[in-house]
BAFIKE-210831 format. One record per atom (N, C-alpha, C, O): residue number from 1; residue in one letter; atom name; x, y, z. Coordinates in steps of 0.05 Angstrom, whole numbers, plus 5000, padded with zeros to 4 digits. Layout:
# BAFIKE-210831
+-----+---------+-------+------+------+------+
! num ! residuo ! atomo !   px !   py !   pz !
+-----+---------+-------+------+------+------+
! NUM !       A !    CA !    X !    Y !    Z !
...
+-----+---------+-------+------+------+------+
//
This chain:
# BAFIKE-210831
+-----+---------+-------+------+------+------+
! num ! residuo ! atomo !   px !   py !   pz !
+-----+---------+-------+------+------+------+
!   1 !       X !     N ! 9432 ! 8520 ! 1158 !
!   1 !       X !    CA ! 9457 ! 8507 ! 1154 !
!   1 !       X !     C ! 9474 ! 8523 ! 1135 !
!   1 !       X !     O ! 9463 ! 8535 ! 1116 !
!   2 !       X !     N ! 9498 ! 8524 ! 1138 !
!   2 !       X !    CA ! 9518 ! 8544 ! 1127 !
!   2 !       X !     C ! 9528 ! 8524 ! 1109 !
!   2 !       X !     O ! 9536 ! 8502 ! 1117 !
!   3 !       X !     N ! 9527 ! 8535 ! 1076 !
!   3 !       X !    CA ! 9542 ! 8520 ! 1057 !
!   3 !       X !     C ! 9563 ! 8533 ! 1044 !
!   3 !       X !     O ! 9557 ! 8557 ! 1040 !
!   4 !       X !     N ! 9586 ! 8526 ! 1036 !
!   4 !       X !    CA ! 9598 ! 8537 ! 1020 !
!   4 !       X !     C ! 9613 ! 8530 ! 0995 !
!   4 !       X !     O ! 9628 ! 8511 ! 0997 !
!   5 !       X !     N ! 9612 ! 8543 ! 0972 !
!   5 !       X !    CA ! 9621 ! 8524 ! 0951 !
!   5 !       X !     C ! 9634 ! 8544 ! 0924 !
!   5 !       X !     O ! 9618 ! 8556 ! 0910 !
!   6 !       X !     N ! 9657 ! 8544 ! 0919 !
!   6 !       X !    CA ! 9662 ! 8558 ! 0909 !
!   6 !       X !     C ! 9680 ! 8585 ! 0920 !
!   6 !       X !     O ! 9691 ! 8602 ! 0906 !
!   7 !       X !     N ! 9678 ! 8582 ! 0949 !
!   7 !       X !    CA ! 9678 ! 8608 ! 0968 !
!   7 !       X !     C ! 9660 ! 8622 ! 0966 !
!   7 !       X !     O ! 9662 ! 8642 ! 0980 !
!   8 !       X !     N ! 9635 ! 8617 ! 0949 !
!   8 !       X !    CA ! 9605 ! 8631 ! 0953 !
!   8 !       X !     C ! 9590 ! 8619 ! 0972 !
!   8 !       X !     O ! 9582 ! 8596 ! 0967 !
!   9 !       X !     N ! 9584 ! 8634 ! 1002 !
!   9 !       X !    CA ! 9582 ! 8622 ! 1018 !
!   9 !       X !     C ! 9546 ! 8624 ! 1016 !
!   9 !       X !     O ! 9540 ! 8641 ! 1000 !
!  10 !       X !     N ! 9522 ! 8610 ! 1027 !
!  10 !       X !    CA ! 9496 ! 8612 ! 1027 !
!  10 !       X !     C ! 9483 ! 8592 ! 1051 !
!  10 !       X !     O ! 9498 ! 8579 ! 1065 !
!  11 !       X !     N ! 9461 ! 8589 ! 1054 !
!  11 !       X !    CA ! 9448 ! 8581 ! 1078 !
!  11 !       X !     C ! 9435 ! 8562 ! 1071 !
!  11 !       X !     O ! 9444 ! 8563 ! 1048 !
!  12 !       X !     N ! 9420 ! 8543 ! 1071 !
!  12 !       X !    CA ! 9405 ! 8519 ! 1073 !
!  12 !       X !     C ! 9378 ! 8533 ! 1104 !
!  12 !       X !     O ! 9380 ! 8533 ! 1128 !
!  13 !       X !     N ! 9354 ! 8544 ! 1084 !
!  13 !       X !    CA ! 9343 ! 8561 ! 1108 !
!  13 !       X !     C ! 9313 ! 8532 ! 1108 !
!  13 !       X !     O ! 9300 ! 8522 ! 1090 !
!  14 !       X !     N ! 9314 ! 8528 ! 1139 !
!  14 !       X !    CA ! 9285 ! 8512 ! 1139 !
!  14 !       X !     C ! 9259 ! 8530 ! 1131 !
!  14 !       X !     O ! 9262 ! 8555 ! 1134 !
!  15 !       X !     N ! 9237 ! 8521 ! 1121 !
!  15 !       X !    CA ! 9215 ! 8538 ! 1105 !
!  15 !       X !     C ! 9202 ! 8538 ! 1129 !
!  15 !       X !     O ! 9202 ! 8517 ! 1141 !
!  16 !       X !     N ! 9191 ! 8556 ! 1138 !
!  16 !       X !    CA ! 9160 ! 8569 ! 1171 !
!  16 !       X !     C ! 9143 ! 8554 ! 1166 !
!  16 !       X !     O ! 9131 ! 8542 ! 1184 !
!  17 !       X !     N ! 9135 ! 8551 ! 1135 !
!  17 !       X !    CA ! 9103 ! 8533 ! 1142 !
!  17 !       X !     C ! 9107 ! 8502 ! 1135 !
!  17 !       X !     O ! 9089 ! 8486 ! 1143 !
!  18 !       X !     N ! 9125 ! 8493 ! 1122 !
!  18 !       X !    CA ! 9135 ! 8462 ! 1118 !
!  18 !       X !     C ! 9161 ! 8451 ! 1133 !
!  18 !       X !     O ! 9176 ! 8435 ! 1122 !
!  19 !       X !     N ! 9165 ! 8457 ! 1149 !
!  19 !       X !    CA ! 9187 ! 8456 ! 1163 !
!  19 !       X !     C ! 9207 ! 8423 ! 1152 !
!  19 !       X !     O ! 9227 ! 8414 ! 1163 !
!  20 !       X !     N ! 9194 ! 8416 ! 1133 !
!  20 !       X !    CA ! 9207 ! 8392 ! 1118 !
!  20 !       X !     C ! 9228 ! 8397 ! 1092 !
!  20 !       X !     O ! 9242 ! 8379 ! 1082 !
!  21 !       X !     N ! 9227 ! 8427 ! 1081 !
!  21 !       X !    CA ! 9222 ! 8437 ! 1068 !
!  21 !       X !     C ! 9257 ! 8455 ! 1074 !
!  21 !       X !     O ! 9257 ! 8466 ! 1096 !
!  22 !       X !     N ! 9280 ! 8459 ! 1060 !
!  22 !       X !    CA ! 9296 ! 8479 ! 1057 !
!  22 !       X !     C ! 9302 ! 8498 ! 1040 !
!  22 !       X !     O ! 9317 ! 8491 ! 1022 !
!  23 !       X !     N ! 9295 ! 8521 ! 1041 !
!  23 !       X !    CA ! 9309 ! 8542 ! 1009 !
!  23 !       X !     C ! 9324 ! 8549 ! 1021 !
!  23 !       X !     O ! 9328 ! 8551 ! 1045 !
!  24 !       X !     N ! 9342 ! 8562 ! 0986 !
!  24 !       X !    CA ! 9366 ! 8577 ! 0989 !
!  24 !       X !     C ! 9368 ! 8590 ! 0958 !
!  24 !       X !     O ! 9358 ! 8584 ! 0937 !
!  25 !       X !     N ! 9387 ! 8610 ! 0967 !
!  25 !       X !    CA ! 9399 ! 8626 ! 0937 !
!  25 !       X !     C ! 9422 ! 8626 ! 0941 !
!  25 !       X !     O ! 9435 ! 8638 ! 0959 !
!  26 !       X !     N ! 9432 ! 8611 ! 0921 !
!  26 !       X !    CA ! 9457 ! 8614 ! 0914 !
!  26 !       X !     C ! 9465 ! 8637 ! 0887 !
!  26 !       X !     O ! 9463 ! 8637 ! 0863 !
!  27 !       X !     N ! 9471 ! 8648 ! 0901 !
!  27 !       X !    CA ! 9475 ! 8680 ! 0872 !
!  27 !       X !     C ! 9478 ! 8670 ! 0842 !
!  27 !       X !     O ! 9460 ! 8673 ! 0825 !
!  28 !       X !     N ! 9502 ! 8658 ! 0838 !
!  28 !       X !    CA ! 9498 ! 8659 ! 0816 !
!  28 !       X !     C ! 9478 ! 8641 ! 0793 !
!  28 !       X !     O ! 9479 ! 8641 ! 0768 !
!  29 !       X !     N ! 9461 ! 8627 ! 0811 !
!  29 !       X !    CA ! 9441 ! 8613 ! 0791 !
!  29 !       X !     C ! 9416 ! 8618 ! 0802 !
!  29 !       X !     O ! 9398 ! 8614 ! 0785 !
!  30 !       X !     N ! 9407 ! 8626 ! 0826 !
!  30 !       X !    CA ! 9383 ! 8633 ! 0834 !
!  30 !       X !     C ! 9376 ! 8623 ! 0852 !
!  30 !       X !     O ! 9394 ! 8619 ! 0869 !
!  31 !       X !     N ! 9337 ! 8610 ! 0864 !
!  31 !       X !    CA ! 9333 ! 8611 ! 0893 !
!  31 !       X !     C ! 9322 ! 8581 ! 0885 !
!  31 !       X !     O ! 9315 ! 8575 ! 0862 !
!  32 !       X !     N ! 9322 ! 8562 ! 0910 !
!  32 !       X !    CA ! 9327 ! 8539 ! 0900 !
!  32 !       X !     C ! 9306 ! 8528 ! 0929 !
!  32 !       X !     O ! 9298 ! 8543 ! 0948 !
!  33 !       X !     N ! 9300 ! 8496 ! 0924 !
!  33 !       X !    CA ! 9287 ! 8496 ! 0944 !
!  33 !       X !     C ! 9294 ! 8460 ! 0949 !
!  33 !       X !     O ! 9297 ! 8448 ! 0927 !
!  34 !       X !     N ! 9296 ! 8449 ! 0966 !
!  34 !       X !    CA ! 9301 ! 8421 ! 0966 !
!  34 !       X !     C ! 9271 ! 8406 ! 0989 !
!  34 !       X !     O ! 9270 ! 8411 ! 1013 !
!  35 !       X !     N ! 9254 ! 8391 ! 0978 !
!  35 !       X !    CA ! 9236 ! 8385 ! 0988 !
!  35 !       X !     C ! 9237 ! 8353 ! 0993 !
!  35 !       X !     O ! 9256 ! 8340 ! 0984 !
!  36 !       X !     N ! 9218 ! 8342 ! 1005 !
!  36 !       X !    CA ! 9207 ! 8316 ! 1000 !
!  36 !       X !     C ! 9191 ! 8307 ! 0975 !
!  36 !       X !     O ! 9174 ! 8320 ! 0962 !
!  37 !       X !     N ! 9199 ! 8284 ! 0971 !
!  37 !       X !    CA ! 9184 ! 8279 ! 0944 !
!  37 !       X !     C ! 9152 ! 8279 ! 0952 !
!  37 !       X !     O ! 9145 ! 8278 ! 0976 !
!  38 !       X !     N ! 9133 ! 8281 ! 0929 !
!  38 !       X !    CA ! 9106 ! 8281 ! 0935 !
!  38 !       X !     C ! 9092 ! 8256 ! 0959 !
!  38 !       X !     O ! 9074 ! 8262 ! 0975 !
!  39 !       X !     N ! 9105 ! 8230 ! 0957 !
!  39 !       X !    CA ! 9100 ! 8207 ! 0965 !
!  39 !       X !     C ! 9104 ! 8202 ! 1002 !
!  39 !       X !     O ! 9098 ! 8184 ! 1018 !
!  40 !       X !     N ! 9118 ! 8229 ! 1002 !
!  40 !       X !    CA ! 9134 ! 8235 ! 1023 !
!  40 !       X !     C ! 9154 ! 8210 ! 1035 !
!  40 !       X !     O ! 9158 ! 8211 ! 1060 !
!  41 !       X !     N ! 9160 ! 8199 ! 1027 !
!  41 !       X !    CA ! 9184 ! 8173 ! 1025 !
!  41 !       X !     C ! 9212 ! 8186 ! 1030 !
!  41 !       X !     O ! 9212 ! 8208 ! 1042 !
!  42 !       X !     N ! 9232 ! 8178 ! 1023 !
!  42 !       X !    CA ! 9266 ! 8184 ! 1036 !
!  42 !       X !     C ! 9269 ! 8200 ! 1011 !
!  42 !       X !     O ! 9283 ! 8218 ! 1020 !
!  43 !       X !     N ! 9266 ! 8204 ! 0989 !
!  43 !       X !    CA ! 9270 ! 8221 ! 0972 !
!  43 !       X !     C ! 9271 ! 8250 ! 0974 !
!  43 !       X !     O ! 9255 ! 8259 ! 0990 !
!  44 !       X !     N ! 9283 ! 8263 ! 0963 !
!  44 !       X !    CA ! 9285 ! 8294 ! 0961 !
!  44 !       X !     C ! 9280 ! 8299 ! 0937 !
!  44 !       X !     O ! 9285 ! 8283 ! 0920 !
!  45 !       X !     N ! 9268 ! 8326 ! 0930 !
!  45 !       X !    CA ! 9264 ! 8335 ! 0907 !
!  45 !       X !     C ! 9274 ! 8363 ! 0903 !
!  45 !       X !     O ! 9262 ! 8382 ! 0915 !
!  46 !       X !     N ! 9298 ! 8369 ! 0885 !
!  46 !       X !    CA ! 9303 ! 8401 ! 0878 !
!  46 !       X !     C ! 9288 ! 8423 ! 0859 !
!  46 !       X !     O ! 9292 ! 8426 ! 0835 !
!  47 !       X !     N ! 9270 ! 8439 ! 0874 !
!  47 !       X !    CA ! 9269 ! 8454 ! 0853 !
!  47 !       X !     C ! 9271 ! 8487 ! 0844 !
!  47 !       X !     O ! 9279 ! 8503 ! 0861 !
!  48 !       X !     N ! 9264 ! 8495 ! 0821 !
!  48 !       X !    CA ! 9264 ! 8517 ! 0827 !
!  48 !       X !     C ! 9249 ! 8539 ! 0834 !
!  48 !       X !     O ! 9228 ! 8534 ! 0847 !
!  49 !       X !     N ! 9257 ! 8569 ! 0828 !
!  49 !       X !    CA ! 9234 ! 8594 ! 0838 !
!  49 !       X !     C ! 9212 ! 8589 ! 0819 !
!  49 !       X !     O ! 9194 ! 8605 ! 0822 !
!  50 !       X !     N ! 9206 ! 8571 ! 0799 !
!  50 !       X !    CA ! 9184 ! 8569 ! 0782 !
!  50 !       X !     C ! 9175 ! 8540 ! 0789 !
!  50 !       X !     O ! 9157 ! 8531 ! 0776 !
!  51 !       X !     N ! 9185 ! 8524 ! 0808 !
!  51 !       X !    CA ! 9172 ! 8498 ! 0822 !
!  51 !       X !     C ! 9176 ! 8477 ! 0791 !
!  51 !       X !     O ! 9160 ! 8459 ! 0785 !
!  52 !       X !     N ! 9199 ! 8483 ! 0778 !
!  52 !       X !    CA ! 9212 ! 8462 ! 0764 !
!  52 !       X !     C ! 9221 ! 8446 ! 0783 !
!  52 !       X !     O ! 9228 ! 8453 ! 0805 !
!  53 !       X !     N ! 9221 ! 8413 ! 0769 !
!  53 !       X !    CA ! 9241 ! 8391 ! 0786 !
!  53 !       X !     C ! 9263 ! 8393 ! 0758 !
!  53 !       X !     O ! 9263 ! 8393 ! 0733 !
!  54 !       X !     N ! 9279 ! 8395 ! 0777 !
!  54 !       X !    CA ! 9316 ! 8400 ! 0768 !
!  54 !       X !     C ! 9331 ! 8379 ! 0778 !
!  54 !       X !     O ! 9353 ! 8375 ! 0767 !
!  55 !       X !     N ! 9324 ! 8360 ! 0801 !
!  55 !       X !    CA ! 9342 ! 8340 ! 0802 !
!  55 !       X !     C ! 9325 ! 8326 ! 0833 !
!  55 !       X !     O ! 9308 ! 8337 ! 0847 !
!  56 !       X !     N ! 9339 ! 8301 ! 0836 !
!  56 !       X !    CA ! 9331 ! 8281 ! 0857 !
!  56 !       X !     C ! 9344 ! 8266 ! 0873 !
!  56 !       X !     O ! 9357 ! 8248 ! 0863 !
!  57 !       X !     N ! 9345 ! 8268 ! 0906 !
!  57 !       X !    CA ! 9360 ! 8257 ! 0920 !
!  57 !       X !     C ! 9353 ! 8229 ! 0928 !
!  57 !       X !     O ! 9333 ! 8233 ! 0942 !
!  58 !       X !     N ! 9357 ! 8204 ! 0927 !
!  58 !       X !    CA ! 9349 ! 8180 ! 0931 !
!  58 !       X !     C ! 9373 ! 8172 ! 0948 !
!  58 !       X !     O ! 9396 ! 8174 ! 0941 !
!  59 !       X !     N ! 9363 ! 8159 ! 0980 !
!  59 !       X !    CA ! 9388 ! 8141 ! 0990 !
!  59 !       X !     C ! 9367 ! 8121 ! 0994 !
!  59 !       X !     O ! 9349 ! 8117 ! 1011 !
!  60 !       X !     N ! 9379 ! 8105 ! 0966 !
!  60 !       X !    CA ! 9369 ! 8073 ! 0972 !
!  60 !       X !     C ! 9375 ! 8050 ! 0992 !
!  60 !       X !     O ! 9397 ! 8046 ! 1003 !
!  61 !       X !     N ! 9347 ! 8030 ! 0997 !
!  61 !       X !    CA ! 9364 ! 8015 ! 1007 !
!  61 !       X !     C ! 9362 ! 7977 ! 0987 !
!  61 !       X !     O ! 9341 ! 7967 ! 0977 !
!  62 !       X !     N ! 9386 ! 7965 ! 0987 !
!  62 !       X !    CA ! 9386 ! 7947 ! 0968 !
!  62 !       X !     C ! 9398 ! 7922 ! 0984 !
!  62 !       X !     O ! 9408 ! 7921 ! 1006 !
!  63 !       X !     N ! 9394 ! 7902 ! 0968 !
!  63 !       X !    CA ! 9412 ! 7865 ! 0974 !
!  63 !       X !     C ! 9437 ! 7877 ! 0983 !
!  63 !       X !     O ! 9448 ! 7864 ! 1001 !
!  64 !       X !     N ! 9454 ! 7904 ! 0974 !
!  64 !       X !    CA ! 9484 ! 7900 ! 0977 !
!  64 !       X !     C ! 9489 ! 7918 ! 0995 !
!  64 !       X !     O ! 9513 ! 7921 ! 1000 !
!  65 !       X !     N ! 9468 ! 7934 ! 1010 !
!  65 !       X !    CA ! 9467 ! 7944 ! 1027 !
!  65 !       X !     C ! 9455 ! 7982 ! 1021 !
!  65 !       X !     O ! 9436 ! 7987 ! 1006 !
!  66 !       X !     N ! 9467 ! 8001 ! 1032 !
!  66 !       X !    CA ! 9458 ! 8021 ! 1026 !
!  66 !       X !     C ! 9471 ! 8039 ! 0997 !
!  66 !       X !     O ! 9495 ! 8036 ! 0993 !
!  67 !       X !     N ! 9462 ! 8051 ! 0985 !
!  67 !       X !    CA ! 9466 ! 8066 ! 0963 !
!  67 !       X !     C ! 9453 ! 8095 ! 0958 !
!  67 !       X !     O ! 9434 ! 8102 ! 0972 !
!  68 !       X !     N ! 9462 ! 8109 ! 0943 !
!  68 !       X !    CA ! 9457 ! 8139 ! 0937 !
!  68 !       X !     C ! 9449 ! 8149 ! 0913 !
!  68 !       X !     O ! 9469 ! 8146 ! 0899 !
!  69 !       X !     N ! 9438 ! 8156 ! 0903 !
!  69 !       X !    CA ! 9432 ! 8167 ! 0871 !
!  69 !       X !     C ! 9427 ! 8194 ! 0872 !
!  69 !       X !     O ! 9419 ! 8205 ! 0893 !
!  70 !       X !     N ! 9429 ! 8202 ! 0856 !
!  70 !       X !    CA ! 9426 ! 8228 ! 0840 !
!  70 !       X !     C ! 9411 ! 8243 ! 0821 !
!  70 !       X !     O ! 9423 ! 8262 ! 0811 !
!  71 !       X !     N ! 9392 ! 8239 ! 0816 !
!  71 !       X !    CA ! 9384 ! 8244 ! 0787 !
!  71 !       X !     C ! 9372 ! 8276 ! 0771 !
!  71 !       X !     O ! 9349 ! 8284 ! 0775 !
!  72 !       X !     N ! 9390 ! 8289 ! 0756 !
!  72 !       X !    CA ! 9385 ! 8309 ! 0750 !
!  72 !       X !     C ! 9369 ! 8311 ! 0723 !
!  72 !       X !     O ! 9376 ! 8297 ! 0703 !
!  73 !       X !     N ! 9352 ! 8327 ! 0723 !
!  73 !       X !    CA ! 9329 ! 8327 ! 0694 !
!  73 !       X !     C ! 9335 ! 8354 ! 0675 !
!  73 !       X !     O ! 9325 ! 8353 ! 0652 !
!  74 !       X !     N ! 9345 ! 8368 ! 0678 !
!  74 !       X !    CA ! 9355 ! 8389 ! 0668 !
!  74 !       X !     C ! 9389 ! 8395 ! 0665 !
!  74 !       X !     O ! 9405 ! 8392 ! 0683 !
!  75 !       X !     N ! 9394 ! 8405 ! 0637 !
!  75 !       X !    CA ! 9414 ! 8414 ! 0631 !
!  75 !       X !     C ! 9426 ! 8433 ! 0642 !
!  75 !       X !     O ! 9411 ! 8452 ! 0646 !
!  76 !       X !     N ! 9458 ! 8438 ! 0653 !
!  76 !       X !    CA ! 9461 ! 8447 ! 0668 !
!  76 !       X !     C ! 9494 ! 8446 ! 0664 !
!  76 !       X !     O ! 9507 ! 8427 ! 0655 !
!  77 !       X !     N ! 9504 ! 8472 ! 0673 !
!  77 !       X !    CA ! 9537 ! 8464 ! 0674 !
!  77 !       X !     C ! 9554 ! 8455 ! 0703 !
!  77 !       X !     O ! 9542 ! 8456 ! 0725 !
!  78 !       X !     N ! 9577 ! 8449 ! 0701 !
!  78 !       X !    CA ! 9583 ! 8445 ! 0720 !
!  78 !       X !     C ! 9580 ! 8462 ! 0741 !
!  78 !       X !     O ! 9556 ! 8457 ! 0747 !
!  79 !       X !     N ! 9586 ! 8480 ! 0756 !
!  79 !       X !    CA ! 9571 ! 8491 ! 0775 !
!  79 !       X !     C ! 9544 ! 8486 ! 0784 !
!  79 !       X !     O ! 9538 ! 8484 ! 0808 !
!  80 !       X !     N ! 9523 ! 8484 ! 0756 !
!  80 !       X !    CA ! 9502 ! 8476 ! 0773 !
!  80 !       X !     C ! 9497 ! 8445 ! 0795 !
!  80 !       X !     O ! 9487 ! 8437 ! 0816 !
!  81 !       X !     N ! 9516 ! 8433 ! 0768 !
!  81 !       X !    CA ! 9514 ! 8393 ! 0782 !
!  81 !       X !     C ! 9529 ! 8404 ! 0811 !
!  81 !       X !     O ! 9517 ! 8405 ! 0833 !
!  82 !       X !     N ! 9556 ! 8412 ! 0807 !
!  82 !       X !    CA ! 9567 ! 8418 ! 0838 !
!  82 !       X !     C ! 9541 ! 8435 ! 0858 !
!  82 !       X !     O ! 9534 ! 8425 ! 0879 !
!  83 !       X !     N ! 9532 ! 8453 ! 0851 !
!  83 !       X !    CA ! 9512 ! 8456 ! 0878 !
!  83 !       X !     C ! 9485 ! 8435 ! 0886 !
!  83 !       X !     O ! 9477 ! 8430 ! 0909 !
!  84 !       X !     N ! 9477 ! 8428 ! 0864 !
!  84 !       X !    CA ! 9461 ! 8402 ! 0866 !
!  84 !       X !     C ! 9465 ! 8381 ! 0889 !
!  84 !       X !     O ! 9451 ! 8374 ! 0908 !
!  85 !       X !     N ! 9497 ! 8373 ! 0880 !
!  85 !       X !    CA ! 9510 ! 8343 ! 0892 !
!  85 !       X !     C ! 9518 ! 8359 ! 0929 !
!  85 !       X !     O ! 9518 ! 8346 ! 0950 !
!  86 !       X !     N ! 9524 ! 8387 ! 0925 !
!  86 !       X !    CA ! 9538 ! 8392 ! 0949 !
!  86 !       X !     C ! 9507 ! 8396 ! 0968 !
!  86 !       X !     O ! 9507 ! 8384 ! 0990 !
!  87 !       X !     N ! 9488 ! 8409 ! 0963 !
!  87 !       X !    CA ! 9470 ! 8416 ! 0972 !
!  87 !       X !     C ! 9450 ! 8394 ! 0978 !
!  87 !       X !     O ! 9434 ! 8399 ! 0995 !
!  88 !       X !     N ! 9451 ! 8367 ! 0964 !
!  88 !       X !    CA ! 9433 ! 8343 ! 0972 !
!  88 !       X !     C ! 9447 ! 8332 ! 0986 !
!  88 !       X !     O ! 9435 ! 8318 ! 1002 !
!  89 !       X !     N ! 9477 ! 8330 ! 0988 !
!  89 !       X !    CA ! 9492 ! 8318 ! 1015 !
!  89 !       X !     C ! 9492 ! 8333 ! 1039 !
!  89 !       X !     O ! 9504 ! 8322 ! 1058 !
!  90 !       X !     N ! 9479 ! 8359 ! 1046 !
!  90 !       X !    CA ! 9484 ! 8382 ! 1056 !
!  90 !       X !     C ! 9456 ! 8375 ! 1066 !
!  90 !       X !     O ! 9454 ! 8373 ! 1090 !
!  91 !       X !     N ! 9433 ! 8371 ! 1052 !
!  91 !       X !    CA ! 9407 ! 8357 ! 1065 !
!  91 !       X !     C ! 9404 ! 8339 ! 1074 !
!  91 !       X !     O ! 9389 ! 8339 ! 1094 !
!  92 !       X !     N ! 9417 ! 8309 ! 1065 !
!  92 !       X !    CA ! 9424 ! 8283 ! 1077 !
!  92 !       X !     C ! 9435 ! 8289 ! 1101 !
!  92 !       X !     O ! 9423 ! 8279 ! 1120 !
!  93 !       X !     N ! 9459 ! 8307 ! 1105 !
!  93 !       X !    CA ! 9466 ! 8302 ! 1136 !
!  93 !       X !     C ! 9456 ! 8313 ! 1155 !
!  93 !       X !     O ! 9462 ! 8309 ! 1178 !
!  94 !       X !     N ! 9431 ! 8334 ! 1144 !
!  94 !       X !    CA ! 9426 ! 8350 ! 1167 !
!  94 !       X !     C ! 9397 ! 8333 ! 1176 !
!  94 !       X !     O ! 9393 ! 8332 ! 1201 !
!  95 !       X !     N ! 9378 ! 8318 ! 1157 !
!  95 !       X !    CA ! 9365 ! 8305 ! 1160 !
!  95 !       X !     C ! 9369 ! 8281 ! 1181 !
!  95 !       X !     O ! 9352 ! 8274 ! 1198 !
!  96 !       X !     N ! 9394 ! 8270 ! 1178 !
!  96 !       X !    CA ! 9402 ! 8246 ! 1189 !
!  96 !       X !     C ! 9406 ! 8255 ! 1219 !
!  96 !       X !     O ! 9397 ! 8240 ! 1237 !
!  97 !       X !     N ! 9422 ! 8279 ! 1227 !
!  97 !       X !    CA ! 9424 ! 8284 ! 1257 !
!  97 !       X !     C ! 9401 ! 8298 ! 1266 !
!  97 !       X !     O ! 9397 ! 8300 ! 1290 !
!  98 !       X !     N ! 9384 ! 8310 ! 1246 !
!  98 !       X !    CA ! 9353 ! 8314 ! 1262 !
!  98 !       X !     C ! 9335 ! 8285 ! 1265 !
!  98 !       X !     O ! 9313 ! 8286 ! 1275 !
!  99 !       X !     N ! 9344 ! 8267 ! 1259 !
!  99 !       X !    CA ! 9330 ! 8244 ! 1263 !
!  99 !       X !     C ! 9343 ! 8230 ! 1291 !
!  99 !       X !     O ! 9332 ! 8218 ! 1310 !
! 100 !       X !     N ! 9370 ! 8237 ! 1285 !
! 100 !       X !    CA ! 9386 ! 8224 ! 1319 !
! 100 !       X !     C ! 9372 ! 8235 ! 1340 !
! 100 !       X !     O ! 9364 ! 8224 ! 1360 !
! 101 !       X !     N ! 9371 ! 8269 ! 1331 !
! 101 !       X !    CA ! 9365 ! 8280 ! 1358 !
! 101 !       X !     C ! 9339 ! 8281 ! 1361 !
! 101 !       X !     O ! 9334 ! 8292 ! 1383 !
! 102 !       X !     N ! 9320 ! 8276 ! 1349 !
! 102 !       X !    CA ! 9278 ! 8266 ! 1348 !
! 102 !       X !     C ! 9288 ! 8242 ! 1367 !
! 102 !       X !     O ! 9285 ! 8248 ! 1391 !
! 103 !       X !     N ! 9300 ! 8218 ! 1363 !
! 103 !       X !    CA ! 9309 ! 8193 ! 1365 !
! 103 !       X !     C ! 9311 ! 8196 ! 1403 !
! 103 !       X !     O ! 9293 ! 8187 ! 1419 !
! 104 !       X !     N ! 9335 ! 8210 ! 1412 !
! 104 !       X !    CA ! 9346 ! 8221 ! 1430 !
! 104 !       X !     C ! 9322 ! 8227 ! 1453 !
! 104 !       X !     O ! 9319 ! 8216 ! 1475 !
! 105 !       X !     N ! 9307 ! 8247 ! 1441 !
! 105 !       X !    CA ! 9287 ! 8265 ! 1457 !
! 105 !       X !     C ! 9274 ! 8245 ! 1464 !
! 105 !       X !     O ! 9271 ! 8239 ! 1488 !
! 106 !       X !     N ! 9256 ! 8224 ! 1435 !
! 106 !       X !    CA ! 9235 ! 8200 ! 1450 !
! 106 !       X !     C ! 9242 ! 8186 ! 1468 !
! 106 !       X !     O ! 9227 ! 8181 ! 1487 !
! 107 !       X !     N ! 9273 ! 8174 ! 1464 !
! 107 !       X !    CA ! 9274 ! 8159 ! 1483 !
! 107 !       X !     C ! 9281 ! 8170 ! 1518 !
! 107 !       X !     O ! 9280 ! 8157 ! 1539 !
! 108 !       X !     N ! 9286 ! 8194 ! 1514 !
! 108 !       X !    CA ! 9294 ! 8199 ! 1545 !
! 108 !       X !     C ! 9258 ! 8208 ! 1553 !
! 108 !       X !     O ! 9251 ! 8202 ! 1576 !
! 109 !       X !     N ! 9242 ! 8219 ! 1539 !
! 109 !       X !    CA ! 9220 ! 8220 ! 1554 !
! 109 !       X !     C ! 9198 ! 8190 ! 1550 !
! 109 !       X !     O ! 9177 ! 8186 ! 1562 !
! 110 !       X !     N ! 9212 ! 8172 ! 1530 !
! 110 !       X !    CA ! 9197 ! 8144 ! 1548 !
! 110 !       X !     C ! 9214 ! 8129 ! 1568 !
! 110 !       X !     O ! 9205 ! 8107 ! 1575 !
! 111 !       X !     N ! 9237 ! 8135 ! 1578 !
! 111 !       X !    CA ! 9249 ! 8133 ! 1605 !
! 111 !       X !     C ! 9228 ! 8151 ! 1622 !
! 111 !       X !     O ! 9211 ! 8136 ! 1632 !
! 112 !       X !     N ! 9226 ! 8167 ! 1626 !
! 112 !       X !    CA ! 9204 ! 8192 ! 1643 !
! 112 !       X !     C ! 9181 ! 8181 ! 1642 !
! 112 !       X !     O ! 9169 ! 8188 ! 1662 !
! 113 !       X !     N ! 9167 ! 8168 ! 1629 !
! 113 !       X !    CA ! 9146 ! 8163 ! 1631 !
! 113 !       X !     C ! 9138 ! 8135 ! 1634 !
! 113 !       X !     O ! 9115 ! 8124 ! 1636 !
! 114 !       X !     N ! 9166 ! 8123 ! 1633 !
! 114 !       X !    CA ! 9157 ! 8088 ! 1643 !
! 114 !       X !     C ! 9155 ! 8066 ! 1625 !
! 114 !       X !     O ! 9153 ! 8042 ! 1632 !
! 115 !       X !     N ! 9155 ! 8079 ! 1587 !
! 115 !       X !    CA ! 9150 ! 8056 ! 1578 !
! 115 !       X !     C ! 9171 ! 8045 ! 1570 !
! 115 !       X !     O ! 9171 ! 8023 ! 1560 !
+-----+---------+-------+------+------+------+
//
């Protein structure tokens, strides 16, 4: 997935052996990786080339309906929060239409198969 921010443009690359799993380098702060939390639940986890957690994607769900959080553990200037916030919405959506289109596939091959 093609990101851009800043006019520094970079990739959101799926990982070969975790395919759950996206890195990227964004030049001027380094190589970055956005995973599933350990629990493997709706959470995301950012970290870095030393497998620091640097921040956390949460889309809750609550009484008032759905919600979003953020949570960053390290100090950081703006640029970094901007690639953070742009790059976990940048995983949220790509997550959400690989789920439409998983969604898509089952159901046209349980039409094909009758159930």
């Amino acid at each position: 997935m093609d990101v851009s921010l800043h006019a520094q443009e970079f990739m959101l690359k799926r990982d070969l052996l975790k395919s759950d799993n996206h890195h990227f380098d964004y030049p001027p702060l380094g190589h970055f990786k956005w995973k599933p939390d350990a629990w493997g639940g709706s959470k995301l986890e950012l970290v870095d080339s030393e497998r620091r957690l640097l921040a956390r994607y949460n889309k809750k769900l609550s009484l008032k309906g759905q919600g979003q959080q953020i949570e960053v553990f390290v100090q950081g200037d703006e640029r970094f929060v901007e690639m953070v916030v742009v790059t976990a919405l940048a995983m949220r959506h790509y997550i959400e239409v690989e789920n439409k289109d998983i969604k898509k596939v089952t159901d046209v091959l349980d039409a094909v198969s009758g159930c």
